[in-house]
C-alpha positions in Angstrom: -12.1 6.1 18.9 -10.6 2.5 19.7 -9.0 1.1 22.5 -6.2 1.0 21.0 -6.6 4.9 19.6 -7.1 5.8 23.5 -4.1 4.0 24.5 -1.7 5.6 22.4 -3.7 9.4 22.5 -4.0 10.0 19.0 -6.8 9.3 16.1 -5.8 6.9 13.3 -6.1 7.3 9.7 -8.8 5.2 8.5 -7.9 3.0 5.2 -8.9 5.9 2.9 -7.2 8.3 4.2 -4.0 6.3 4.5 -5.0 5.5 0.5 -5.2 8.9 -0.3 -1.4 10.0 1.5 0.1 8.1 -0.9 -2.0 8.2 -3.9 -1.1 12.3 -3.3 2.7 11.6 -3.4 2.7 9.4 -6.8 4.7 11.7 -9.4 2.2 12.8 -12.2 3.2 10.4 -15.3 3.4 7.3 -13.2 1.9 3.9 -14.5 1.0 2.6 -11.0 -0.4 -1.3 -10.0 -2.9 -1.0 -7.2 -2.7 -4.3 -4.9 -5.4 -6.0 -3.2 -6.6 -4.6 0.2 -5.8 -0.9 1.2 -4.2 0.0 -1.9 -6.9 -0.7 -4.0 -8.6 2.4 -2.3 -6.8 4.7 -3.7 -9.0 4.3 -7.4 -11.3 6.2 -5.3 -9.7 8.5 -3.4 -7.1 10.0 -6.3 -6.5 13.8 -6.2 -8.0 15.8 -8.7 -6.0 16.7 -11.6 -3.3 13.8 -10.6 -2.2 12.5 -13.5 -1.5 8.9 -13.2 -2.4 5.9 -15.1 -4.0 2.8 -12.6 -3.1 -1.1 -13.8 -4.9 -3.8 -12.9 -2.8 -7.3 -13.1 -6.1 -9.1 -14.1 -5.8 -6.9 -17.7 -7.0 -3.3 -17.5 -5.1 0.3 -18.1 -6.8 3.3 -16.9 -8.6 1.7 -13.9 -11.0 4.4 -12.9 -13.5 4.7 -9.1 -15.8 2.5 -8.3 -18.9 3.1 -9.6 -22.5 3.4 -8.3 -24.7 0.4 -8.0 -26.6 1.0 -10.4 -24.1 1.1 -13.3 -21.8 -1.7 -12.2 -20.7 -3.9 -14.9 -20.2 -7.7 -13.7 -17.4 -7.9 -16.7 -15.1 -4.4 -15.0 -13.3 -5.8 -11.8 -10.1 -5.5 -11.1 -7.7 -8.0 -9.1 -9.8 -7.8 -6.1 -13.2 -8.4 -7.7 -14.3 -5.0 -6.8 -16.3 -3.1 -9.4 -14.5 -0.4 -11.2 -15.1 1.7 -14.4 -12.5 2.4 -16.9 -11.4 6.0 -17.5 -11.2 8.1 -20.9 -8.1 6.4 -22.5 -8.1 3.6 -20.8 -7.7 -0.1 -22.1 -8.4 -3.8 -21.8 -5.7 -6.4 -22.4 -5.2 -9.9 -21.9 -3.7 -11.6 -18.7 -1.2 -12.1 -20.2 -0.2 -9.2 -21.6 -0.7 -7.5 -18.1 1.7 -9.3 -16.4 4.2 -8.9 -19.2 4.2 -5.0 -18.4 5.0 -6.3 -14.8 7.8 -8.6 -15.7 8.9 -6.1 -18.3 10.0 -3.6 -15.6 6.7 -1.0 -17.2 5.5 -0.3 -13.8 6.8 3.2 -12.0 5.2 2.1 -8.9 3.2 -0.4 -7.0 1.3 0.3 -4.2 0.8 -3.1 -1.9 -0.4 -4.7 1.1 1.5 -6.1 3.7 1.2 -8.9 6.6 4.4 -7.8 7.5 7.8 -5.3 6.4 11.3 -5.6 7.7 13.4 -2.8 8.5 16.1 -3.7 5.4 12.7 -3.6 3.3 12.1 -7.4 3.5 8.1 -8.2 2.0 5.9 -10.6 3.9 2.2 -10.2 2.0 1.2 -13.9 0.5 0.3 -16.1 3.5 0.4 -16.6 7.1 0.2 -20.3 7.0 -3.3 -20.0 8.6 -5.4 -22.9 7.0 -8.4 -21.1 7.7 -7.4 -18.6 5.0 -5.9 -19.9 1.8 -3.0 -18.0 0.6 -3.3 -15.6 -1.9 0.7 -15.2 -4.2 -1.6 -13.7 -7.0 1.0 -11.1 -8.6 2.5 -10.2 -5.5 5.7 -11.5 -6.0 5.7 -10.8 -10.0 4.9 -6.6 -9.0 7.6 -6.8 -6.0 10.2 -7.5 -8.2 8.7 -5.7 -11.7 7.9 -2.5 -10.3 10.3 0.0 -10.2 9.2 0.8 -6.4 7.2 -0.3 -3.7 5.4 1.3 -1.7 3.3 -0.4 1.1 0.3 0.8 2.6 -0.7 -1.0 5.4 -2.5 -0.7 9.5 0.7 -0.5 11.7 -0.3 -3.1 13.9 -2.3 -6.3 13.6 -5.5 -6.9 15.4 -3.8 -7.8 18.8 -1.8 -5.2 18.7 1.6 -6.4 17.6 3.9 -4.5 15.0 3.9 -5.2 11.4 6.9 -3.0 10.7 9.0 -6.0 11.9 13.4 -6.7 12.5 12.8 -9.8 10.5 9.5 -11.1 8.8 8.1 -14.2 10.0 6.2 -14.9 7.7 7.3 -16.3 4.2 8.4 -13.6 1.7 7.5 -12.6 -0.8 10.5 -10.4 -1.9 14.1 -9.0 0.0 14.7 -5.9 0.1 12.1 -4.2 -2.4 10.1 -2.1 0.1 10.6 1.8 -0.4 7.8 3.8 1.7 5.0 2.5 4.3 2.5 4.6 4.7 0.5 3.0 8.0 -2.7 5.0 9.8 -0.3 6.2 12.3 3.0 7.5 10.1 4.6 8.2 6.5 7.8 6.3 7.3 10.6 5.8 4.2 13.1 3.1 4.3 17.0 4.3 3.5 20.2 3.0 3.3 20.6 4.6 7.1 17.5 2.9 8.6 13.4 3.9 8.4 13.3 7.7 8.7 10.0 8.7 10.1 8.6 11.5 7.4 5.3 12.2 9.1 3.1 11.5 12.3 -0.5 11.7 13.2 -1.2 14.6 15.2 -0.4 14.1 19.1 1.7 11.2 18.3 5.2 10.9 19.4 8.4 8.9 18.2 8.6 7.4 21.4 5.0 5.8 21.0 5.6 5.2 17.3 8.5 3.4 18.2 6.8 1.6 21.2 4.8 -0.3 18.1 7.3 -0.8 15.7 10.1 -3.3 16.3 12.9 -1.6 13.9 15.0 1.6 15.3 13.3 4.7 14.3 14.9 8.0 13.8 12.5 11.2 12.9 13.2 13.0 10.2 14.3 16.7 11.0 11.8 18.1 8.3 9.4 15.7 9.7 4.9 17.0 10.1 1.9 16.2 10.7 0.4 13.3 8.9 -2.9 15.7 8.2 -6.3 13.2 7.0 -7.4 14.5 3.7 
């Protein structure tokens, strides 16, 4: 358990498990885009039986887990350069024609990164304007505005401790107003007309504390549970 884990009495999700929350809420039919980071987890981490087909932006349908060592195929990557495989049905395409299914509104869902959200759904996930780390546009701002919702999975804080679920993003954006659902290693939280509505908490964690690291008002959901770790 981390220092930070101590301080606010409760065990985090690790990346997985946040990967695997929301891969088991996408609705069975759903063409989903996995972005690069957290998100990207969710190829291996997929429910049995979920029927979803995974799109990578660098030209691939039916992205399938990462495979052992021993069968990894230099020429199956996706958009992060991790290895993947390519499940029954699935399909290669061009660049091109991968980020015409973006910009053609095709996508039910992408599931992406964040360096920072704003409470009216504001996107920060392209740079920092750290030199030290080149930034990385990508299709992040083609699949925030293609996709027909956003979904952002994403550690609540940063390393020092300060909240990424931000009043106003700092950072330069990527999109306004496109953010839907964060799913953090602390809570489920959804983003509605009325404010973010806290769906689910780790166990032992109050709103209080969840609030104590998040800069936007918070109100708890009055179906609201556990946030369980698969």
């Amino acid at each position: 358990m981390s220092v930070a884990d101590l301080e606010l009495g409760v065990t985090k999700l690790t990346r997985p498990q946040i990967a695997r929350r929301a891969a088991e809420l996408i609705p069975d039919g759903s063409f989903v885009n996995l972005g690069i980071g957290i998100p990207t987890l969710a190829a291996n981490v997929m429910p049995a039986g979920k029927d979803v087909v995974l799109h990578s932006e660098n030209g691939i349908l039916g992205v399938g887990p990462t495979p052992p060592e021993a069968e990894r195929d230099r020429d199956l990557i996706n958009a992060s350069k991790d290895y993947v495989t390519l499940l029954p049905g699935g399909s290669y395409c061009v660049h091109s024609d991968a980020f015409a299914m973006i910009r053609g509104g095709h996508l039910d869902l992408a599931l992406l990164g964040a360096f920072e959200v704003a409470g009216n759904g504001d996107l920060a996930n392209w740079t920092t304007g750290d030199r030290r780390f080149p930034p990385g546009v990508g299709g992040a701002m083609d699949l925030a505005v293609g996709a027909k919702a956003i979904w952002v999975l994403t550690d609540h804080t940063t390393k020092k401790g300060e909240p990424k679920i931000v009043n106003a993003c700092k950072y330069p954006l990527t999109a306004k107003g496109v953010v839907k659902r964060i799913f953090t290693d602390l809570a489920l939280i959804d983003l509605t007309e009325d404010g973010l509505l806290v769906r689910e908490m780790v166990p032992g964690l109050t709103i209080d504390a969840l609030q104590a690291v998040t800069e936007p008002k918070l109100a708890l959901a009055e179906d609201w549970q556990e946030l369980a770790a698969a």
